[in-house]
C-alpha positions in Angstrom: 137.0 62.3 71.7 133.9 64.2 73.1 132.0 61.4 72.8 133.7 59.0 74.9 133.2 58.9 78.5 135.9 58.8 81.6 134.0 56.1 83.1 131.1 54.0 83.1 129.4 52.4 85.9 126.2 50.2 85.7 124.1 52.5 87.9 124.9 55.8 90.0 125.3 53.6 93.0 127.7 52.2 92.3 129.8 55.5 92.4 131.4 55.4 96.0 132.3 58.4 98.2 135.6 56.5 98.1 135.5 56.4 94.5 134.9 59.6 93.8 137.2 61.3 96.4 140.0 59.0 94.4 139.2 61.2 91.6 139.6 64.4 93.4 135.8 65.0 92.4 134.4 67.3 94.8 130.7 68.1 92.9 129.1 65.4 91.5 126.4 66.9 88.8 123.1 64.2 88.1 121.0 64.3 84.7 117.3 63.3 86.0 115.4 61.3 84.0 116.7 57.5 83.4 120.1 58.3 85.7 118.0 58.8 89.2 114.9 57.8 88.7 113.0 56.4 85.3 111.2 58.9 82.9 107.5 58.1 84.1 108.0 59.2 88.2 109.9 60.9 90.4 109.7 58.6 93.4 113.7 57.0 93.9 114.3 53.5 94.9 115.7 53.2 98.6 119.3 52.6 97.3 119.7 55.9 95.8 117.9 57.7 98.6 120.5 56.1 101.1 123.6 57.0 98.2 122.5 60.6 97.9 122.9 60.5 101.8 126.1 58.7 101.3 127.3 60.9 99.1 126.6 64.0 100.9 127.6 62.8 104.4 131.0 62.1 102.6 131.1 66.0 101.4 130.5 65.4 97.5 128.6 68.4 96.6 125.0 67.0 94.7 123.5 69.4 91.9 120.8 68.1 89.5 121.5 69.8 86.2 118.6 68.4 83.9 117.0 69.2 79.8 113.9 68.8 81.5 111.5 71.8 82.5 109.1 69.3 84.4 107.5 69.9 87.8 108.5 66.8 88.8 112.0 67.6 88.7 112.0 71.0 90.9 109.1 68.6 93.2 111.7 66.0 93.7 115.1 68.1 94.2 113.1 70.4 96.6 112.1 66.7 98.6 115.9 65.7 99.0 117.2 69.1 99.0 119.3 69.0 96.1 120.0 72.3 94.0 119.2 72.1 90.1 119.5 73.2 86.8 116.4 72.4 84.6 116.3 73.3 80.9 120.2 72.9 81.0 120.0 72.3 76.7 123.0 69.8 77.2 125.3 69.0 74.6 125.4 72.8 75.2 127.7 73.6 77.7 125.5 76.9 79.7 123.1 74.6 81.6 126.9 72.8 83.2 127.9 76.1 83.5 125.7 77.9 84.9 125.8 75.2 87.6 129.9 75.7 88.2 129.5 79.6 88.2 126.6 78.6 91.0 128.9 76.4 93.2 132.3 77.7 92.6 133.7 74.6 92.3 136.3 74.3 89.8 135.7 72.1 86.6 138.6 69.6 87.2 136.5 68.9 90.3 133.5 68.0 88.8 131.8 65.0 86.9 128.7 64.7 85.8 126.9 61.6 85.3 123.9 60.5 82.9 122.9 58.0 81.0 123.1 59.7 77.3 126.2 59.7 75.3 125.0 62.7 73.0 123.4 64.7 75.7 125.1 63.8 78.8 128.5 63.0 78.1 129.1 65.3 74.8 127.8 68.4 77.1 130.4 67.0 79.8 133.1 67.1 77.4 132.1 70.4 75.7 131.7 72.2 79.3 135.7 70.7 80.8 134.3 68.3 83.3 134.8 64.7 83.5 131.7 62.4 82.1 130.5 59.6 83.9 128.1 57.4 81.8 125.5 54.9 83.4 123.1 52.5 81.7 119.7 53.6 81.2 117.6 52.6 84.3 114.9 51.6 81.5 114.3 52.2 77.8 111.0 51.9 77.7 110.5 52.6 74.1 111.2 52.4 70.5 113.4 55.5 70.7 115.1 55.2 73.6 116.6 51.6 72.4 117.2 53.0 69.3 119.6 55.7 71.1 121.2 52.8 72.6 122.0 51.0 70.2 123.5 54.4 68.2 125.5 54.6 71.4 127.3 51.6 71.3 130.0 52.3 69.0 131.4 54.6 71.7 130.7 52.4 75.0 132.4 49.4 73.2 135.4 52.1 72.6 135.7 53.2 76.4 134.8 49.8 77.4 138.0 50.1 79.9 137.0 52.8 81.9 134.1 50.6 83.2 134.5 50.7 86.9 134.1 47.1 89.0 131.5 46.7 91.6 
């Protein structure tokens, strides 16, 4: 079911070198906003600064692929030297794409990981590489909880693939 994600972790932290190399997952693509860092700034907390070193030091390959066109984006891959993909129009599969064709990597390798079912994980689906969902780091309005709660349906139904930290 395209809506449904492979696994679901509380935040992107908890996804492991060790984890992901158990999953044969060589590049590890990151929505932005609510999955790195929250919607209004793009200064990390210290956890995911030392797991995107983590990460990299183990050889998982880090690409940003993002709907947004903001500054802040390009500002804060260009601080931690990660390649991106802004204005990637996910469910839509190009913006995923356009990031494979980039590293060469090939899909069964690949995850990506946000924090939207019908964004994130549907564009996953559409574009052959495995989802990863994450909970929101904060829904800060109306809309955003009211996503959530359309959500639920389908993290109740892969409830399962929730990894243990």
């Amino acid at each position: 079911m395209p809506f449904l994600p492979s696994l679901i972790a509380e935040k992107v932290t908890d996804l492991t070198p060790e984890l992901l190399r158990g999953l044969d997952i060589r590049l590890l693509m990151l929505d932005f906003d609510n999955t790195l860092v929250p919607y209004t700034t793009d200064v990390p907390t210290e956890a995911v600064v030392n797991w995107l070193a983590e990460a990299r030091q183990a050889g998982i390959g880090l690409w940003v692929v993002s709907n947004s066109r903001k500054e802040r984006v390009k500002g804060f891959c260009k601080q931690y030297g990660l390649p991106c993909v802004t204005g990637a129009l996910k469910p839509l599969p190009a913006g995923i794409r356009k990031c494979l064709d980039q590293c060469g990597v090939p899909a069964k390798n690949c995850a990506l990981v946000g924090d939207q079912i019908y964004t994130d994980t549907l564009g996953a689906n559409l574009a052959g590489v495995r989802p990863i969902l994450v909970k929101s780091i904060n829904n800060h309005n109306f809309w955003l909880k009211l996503r959530h709660a359309a959500e639920m349906p389908f993290i109740i139904a892969a409830g399962k693939r929730r990894i243990k930290t």
